[in-house]
C-alpha positions as CSV (number, residue, x, y, z in Angstrom):
1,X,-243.5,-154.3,39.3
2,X,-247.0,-155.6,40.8
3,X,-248.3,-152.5,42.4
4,X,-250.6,-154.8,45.2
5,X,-249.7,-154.9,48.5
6,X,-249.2,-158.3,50.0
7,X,-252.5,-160.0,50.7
8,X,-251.7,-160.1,54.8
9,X,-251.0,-156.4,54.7
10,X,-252.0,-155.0,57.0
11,X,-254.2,-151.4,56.2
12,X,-255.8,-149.3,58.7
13,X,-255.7,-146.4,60.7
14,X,-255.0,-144.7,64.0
15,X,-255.6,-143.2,67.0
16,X,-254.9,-142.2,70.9
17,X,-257.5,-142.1,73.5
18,X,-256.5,-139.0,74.9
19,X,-257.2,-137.2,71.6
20,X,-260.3,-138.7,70.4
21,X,-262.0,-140.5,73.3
22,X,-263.5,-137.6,75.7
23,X,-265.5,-138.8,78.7
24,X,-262.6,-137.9,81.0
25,X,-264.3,-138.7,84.2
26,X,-266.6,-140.4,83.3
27,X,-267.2,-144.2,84.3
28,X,-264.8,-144.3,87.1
29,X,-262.1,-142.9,85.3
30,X,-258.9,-141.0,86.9
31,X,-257.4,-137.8,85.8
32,X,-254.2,-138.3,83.2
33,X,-252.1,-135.4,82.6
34,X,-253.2,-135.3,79.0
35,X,-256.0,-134.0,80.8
36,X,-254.6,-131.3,82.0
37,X,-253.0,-130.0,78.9
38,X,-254.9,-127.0,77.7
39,X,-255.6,-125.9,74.1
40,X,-253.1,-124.2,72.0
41,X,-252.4,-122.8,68.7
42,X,-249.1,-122.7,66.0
43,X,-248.6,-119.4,68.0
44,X,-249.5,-120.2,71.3
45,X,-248.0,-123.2,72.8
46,X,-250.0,-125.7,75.3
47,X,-249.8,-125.4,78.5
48,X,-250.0,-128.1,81.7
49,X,-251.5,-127.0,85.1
50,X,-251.9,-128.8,88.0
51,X,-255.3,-128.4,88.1
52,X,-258.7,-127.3,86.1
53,X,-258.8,-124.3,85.4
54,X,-261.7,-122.2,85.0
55,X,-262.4,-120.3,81.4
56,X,-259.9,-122.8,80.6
57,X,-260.6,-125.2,77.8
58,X,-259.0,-128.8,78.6
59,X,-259.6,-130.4,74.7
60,X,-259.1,-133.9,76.0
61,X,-262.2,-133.6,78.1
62,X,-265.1,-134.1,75.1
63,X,-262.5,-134.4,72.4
64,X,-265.0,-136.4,69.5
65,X,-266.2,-138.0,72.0
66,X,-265.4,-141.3,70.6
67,X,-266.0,-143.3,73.9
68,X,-269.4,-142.7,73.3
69,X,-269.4,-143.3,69.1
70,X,-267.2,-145.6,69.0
71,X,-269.7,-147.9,67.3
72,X,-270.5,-145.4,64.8
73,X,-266.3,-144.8,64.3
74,X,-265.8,-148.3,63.9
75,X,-268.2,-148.9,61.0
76,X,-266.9,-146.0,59.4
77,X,-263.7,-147.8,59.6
78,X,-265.4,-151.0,58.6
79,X,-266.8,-149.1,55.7
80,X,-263.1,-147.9,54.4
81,X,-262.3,-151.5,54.6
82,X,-259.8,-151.3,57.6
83,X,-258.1,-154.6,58.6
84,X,-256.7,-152.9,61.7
85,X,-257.4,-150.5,64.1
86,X,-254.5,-148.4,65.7
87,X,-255.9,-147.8,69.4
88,X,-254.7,-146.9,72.8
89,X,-256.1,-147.6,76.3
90,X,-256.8,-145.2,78.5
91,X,-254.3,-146.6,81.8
92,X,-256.5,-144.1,84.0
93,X,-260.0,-146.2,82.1
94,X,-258.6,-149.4,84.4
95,X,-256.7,-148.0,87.2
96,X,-257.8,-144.4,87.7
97,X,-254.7,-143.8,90.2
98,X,-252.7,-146.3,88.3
99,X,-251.2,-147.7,91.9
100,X,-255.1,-148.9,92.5
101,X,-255.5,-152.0,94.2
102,X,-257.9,-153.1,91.8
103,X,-258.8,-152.8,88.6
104,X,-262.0,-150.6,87.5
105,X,-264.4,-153.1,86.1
106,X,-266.3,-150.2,83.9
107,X,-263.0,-149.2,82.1
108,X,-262.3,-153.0,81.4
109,X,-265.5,-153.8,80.0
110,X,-265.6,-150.6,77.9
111,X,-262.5,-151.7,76.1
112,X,-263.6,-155.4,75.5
113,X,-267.3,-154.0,74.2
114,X,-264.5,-151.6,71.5
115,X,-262.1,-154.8,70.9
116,X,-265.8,-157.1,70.5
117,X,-267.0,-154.4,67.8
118,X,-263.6,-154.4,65.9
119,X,-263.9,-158.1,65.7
120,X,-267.5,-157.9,64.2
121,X,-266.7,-156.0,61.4
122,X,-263.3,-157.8,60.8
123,X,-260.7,-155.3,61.9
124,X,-258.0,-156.6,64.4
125,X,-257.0,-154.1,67.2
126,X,-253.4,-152.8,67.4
127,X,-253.4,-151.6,71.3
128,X,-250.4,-148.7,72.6
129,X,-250.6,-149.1,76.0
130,X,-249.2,-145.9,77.2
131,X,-250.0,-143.0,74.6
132,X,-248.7,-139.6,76.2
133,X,-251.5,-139.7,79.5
134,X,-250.0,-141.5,82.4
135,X,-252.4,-141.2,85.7
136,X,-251.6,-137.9,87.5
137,X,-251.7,-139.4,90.4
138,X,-248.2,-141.3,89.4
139,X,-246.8,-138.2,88.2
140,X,-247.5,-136.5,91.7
141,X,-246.5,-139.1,94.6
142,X,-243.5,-140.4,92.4
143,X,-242.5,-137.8,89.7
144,X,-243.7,-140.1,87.0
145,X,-241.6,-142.6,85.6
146,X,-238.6,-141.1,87.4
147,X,-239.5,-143.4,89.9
148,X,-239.0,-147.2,89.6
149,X,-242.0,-148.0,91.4
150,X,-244.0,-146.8,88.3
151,X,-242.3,-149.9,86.5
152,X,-244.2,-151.9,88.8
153,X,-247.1,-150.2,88.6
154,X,-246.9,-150.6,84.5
155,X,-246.6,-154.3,85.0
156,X,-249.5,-154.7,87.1
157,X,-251.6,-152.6,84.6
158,X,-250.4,-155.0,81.5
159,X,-250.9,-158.3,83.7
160,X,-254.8,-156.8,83.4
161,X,-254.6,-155.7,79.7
162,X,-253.5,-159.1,78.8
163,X,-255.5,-161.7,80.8
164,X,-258.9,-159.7,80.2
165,X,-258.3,-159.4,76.4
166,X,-256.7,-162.9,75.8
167,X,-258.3,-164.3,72.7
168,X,-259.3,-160.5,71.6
169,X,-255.9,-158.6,70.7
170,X,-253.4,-159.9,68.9
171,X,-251.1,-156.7,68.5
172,X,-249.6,-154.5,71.4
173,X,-247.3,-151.6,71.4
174,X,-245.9,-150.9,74.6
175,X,-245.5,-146.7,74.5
176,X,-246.2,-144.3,71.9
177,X,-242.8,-142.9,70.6
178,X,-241.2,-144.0,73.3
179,X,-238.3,-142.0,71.6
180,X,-240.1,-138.2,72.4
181,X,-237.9,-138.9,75.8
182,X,-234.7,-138.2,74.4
183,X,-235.7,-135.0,73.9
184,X,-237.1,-131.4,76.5
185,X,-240.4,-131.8,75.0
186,X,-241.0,-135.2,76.1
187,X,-240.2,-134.8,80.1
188,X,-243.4,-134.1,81.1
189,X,-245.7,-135.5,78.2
190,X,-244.3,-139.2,77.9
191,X,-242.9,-139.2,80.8
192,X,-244.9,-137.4,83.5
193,X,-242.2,-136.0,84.8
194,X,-243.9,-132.3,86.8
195,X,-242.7,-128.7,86.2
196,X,-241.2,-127.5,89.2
197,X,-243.2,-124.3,88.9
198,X,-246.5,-126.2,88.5
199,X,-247.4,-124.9,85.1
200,X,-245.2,-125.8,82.2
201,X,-245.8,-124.7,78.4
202,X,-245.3,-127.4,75.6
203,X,-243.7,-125.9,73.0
204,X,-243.3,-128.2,70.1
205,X,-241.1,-125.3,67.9
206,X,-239.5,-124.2,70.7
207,X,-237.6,-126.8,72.9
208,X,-235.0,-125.5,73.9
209,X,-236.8,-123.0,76.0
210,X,-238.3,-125.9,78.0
211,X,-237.3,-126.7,81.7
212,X,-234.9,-129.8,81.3
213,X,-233.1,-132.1,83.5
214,X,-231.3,-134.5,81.0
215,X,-230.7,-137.0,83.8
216,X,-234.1,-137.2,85.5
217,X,-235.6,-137.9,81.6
218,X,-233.1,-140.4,80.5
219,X,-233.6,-142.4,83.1
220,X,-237.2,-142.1,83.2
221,X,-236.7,-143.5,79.6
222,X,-234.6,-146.5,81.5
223,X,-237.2,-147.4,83.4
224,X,-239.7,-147.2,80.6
225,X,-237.5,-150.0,78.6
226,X,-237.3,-152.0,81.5
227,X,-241.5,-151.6,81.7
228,X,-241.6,-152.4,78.0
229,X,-239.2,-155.5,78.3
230,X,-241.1,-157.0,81.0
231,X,-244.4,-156.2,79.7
232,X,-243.4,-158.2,76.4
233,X,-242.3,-161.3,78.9
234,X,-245.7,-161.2,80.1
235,X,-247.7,-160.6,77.2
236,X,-246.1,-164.3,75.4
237,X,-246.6,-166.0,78.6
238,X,-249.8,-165.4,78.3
239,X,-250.8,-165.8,75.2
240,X,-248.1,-167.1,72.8
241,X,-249.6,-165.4,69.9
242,X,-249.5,-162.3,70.6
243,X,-246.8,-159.9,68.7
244,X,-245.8,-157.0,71.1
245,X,-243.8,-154.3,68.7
246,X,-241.8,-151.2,70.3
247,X,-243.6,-147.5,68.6
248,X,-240.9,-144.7,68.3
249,X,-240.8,-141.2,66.2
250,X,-239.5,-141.6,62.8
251,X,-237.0,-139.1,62.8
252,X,-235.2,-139.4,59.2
253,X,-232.1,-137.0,59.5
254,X,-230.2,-135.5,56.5
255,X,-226.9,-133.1,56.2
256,X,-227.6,-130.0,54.9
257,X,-224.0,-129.8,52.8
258,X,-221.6,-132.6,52.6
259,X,-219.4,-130.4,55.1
260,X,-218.3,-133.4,56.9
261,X,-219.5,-132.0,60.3
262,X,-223.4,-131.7,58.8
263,X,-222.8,-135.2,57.9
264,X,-221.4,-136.6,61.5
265,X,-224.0,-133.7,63.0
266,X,-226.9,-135.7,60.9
267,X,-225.7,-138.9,62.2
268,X,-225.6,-137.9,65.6
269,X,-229.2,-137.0,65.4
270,X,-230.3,-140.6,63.8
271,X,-228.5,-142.1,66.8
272,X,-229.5,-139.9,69.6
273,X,-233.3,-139.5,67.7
274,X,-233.9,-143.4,66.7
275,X,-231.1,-145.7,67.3
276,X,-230.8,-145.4,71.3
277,X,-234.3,-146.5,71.8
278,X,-234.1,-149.0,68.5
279,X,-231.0,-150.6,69.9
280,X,-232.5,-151.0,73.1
281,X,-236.0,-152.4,72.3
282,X,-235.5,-154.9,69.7
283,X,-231.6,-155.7,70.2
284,X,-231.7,-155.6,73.9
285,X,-228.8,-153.4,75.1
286,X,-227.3,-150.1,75.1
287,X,-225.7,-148.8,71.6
288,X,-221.8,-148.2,72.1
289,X,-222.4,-144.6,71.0
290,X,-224.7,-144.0,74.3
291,X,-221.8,-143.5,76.6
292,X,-220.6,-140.6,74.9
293,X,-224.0,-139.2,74.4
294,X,-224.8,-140.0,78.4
295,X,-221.3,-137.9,79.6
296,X,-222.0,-134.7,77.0
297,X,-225.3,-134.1,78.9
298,X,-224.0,-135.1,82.2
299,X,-226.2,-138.7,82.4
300,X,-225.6,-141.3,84.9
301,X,-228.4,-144.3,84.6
302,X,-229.1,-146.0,87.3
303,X,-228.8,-149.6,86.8
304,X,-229.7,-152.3,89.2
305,X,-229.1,-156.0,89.1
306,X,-231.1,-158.1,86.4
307,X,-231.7,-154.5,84.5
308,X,-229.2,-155.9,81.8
309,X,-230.7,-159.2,81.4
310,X,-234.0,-158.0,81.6
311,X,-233.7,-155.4,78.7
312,X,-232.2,-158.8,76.8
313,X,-235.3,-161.2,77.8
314,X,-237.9,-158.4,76.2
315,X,-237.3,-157.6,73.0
316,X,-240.2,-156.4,70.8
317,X,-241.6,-158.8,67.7
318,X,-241.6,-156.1,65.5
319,X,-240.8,-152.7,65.3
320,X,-243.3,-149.6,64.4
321,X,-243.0,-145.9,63.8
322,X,-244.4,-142.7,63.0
323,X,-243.5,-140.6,60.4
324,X,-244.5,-137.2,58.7
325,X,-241.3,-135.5,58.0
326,X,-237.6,-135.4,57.7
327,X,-235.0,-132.8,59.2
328,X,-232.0,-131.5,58.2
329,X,-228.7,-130.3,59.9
330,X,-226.6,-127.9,59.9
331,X,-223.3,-126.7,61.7
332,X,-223.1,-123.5,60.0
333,X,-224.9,-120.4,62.4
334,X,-225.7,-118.4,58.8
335,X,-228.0,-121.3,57.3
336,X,-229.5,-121.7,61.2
337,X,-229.8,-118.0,61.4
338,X,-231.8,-118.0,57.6
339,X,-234.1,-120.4,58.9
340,X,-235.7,-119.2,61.9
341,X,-237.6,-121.7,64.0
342,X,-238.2,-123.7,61.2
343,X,-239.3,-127.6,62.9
344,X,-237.0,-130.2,63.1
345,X,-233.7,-128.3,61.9
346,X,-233.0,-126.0,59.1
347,X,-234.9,-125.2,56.3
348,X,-234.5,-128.2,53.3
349,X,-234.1,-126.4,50.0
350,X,-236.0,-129.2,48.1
351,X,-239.2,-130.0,50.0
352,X,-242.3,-128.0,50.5
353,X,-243.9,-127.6,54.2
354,X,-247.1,-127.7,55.5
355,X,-249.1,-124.9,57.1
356,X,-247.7,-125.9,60.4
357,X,-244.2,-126.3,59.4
358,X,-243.6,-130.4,58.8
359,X,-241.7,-131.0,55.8
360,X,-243.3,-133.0,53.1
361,X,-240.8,-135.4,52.0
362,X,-242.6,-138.8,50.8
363,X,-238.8,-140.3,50.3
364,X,-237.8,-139.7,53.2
365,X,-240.1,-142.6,54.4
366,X,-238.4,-144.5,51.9
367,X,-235.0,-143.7,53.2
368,X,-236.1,-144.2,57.0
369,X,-237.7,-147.7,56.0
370,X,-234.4,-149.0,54.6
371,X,-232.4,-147.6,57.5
372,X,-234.5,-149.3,59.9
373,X,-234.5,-152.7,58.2
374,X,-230.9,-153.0,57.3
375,X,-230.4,-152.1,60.8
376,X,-232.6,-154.2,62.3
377,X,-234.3,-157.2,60.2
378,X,-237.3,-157.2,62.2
379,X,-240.7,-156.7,60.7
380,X,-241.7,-152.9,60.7
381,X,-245.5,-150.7,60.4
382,X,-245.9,-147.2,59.7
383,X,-248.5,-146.9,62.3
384,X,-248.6,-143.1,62.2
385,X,-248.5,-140.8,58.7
386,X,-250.3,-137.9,57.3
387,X,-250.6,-134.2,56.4
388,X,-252.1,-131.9,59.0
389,X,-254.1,-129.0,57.2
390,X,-257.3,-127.1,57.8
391,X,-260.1,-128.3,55.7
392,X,-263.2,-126.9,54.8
393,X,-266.5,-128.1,54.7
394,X,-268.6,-127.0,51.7
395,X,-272.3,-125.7,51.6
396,X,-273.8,-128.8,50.1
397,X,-271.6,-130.6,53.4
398,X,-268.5,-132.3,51.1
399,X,-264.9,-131.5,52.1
400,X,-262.2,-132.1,49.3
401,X,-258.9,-132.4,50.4
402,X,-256.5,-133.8,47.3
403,X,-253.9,-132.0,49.3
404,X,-254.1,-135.2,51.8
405,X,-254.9,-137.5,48.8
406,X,-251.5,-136.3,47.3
407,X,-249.6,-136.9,50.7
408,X,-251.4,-140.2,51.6
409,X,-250.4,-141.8,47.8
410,X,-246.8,-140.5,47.4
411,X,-246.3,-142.4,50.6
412,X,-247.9,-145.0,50.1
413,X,-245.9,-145.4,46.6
414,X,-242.7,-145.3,49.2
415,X,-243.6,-148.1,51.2
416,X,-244.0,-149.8,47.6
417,X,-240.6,-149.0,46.8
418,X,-239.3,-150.0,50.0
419,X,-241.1,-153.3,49.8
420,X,-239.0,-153.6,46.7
421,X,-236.0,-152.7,48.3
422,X,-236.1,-155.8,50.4
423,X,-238.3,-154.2,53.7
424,X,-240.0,-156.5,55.4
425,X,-243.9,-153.9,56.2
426,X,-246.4,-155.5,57.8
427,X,-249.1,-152.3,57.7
428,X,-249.7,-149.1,57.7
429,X,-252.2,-146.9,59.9
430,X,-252.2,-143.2,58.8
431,X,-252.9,-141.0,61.7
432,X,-255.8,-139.6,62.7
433,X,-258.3,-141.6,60.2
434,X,-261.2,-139.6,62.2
435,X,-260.2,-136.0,62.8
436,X,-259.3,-135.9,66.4
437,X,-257.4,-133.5,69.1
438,X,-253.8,-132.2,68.0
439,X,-251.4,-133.7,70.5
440,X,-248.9,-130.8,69.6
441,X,-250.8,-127.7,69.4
442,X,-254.4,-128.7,71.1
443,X,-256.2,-127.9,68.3
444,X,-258.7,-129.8,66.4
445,X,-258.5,-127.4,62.8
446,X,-255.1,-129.7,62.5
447,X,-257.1,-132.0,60.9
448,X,-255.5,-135.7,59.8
449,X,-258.5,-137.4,59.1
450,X,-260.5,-139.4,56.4
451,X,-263.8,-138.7,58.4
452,X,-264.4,-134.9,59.2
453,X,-266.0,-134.3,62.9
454,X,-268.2,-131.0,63.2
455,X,-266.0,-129.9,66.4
456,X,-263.7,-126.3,66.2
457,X,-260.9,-125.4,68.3
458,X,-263.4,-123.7,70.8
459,X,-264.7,-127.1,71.6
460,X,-268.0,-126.2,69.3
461,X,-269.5,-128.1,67.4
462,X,-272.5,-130.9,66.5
463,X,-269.6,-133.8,66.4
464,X,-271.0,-135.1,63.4
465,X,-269.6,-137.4,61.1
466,X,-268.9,-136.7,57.5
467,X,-266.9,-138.5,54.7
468,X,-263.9,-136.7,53.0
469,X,-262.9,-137.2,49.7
470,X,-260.3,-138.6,51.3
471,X,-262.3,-141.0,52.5
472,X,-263.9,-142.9,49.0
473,X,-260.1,-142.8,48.2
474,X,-258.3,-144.6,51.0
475,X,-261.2,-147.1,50.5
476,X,-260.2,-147.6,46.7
477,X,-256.8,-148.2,47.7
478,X,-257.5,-151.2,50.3
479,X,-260.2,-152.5,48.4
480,X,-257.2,-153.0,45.5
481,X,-254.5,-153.7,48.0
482,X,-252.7,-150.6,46.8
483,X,-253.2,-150.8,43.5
484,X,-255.6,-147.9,42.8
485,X,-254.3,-144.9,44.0
């Protein structure tokens, strides 16, 4: 078997602006509500306040500070050899209220100077347009994307995104795991949907402690595929060559036993966890399974003329995903009871975890990718993958991390085999390829990345730059397109 990648793969990294960028208010920008999510630990869960707080640490407010680096970022990336660049824009960067009137020039401008300097050094842009930080305004005067107004406001926002970087970006994703909807966690970070109380924790491990209203978020997520769809109409009208892809959560589901109700409990969560937003996004319509899962939780979407037809007219070019673990399911209380809180399900006898809990489960990917494809047939990118772990820097300044190494090549050796298996993979972006602000738990000793940045949970640090093992490593591998892991 040739162990190269094709030569129009597509190798990279990624990132989110709300993690890595900083400069919150600077420039003219507006207050997202990523921006009031404060710092949190494995132990201690994040929490969302309506305001600033003082003696409150807000890590999205310096983060790395790559709105100010990104040059130096970049050619880092440049150096590694990337031919893309997994990105997000900042909605608040262009309108700070997101219901503006018009658009703010500095925000625009920064973006085309970061989209100029990815095109110097060769590297295309691949641009999420909505990555977990919607403007707080929004979520205020119309609850978010409970509202149908915000579709509008979305729309306006792309018409932006695409006319001023026509000629400049080629790739667009419409939301970041678009998916994180279905579930409690996702109310009020993908969809800006408030906490009644004001202050809301965002407990990753714990879910189903969160404040929920089932109907509010799934048709929130309605209007987000209607937003998506027409955002993909407008994107090929104005530039036919741009590919617009849907982004959700990999979510690879097994049984625990072959007790037929693990099995069918293990299918349920592929459908409800992938499938519903799949279906939707690249084959246009509503899986027949949705009705069911709509009536057990007491959902009733609002449709409106057109929605149908709409959702039909806007399917995505290609479809994308993140993925660092599988789960697996059990009906039986005793093997839930053994497990504890263990993330994403019960406890898989044959993988290891990391420190924070994510199985490690390389063929899992495998698994996932064939899913996907066979249900599907559209092209797919990994555009999120990696091992979160706490590295340390050594006196003479190196940081070895074979743990990541280890991660990073057994999946990429899945994506070979998949490949082989008849997937159609355009890329792959790893997550994180500069260490950057843990959506999940606020913290930045969750480190993903190839480059290390001097920055502690605190918010301390010089923010310098330094090179990983990791980092000579991933740039072997793309140099030999794969080959040379």
């Amino acid at each position: 078997m040739d162990k190269r990648f094709s030569d129009h793969f597509l190798w990279g990294g990624a990132t989110a602006a709300n993690q890595c960028e900083g400069a919150w208010d600077a420039d003219g920008k507006g207050v997202s509500t990523a921006d009031l999510m404060t710092a949190g630990t494995l132990t201690a869960p994040r929490a969302f306040t309506p305001a600033p707080q003082e003696d409150t640490y807000y890590p999205s407010h310096e983060a790395i500070d790559h709105y100010h680096r990104y040059e130096e970022d970049i050619a880092l990336f440049a150096e590694m050899g990337f031919k893309v660049y997994r990105m997000s824009i900042a909605w608040t960067r262009i309108f700070p209220d997101g219901d503006d009137m018009e658009p703010n020039r500095a925000g625009i401008e920064h973006y085309r100077n970061v989209f100029e300097c990815c095109r110097k050094y060769g590297i295309e842009p691949l641009v999420t347009l909505s990555h977990y930080e919607m403007p707080f305004h929004l979520a205020v005067e119309y609850n978010g994307w409970a509202s149908r107004k915000t579709i509008d406001f979305f729309v306006k926002y792309c018409e932006t995104v695409f006319s001023e970087y026509r000629g400049l970006v080629k790739y667009y994703l419409t939301f970041n795991e678009i998916n994180i909807l279905c579930t409690p966690f996702g109310g009020m970070m993908a969809g800006g949907l408030l906490p009644k109380s004001g202050v809301s924790q965002l407990d990753l491990h714990h879910p189903g402690k969160l404040p929920d209203d089932a109907n509010l978020r799934f048709n929130a997520l309605h209007h987000q595929f209607l937003a998506s769809a027409k955002a993909v109409q407008i994107a090929h009208a104005t530039d036919p060559a741009v590919k617009v892809g849907c982004m959700i959560a990999g979510m690879a589901q097994y049984p625990h036993s072959p007790n037929p109700k693990d099995v069918l409990a293990a299918q349920r969560n592929m459908q409800t966890g992938n499938y519903l937003c799949g279906d939707v996004m690249v084959r246009g319509a509503y899986p027949s399974f949705a009705r069911r899962l709509f009536a057990g939780q007491g959902v009733e979407i609002a449709w409106e003329p057109g929605d149908a037809e709409t959702l039909k007219n806007g399917t995505v070019d290609f479809c994308s995903f993140s993925y660092y673990s599988s789960g697996c399911v059990s009906t039986d209380p005793e093997t839930i009871k053994a497990s504890g809180n263990f993330l994403f399900g019960v406890k898989n006898p044959y993988l290891q975890a990391s420190q924070w809990g994510w199985t490690i489960d390389a063929d899992g990917l495998r698994y996932y990718l064939n899913e996907l494809y066979g249900r599907y047939g559209v092209p797919l990118m990994v555009v999120e993958n990696g091992l979160g772990a706490e590295d340390t820097r050594e006196a003479d300044g190196s940081i070895h991390d074979p743990y990541r190494i280890a991660y990073l090549k057994a999946h990429i050796e899945a994506m070979r085999e998949a490949i082989e298996d008849g997937v159609e993979l355009m890329g792959y972006t790893p997550w994180g390829c500069i260490d950057l602000v843990s959506a999940s738990t606020g913290e930045m000793k969750k480190r993903y990345g190839f480059i290390y940045v001097d920055k502690n949970n605190d918010g301390s640090g010089t923010l310098q730059r330094s090179r990983k093992d990791s980092f000579e490593w991933y740039k072997r591998c793309i140099a030999s397109n794969g080959a040379d892991l």
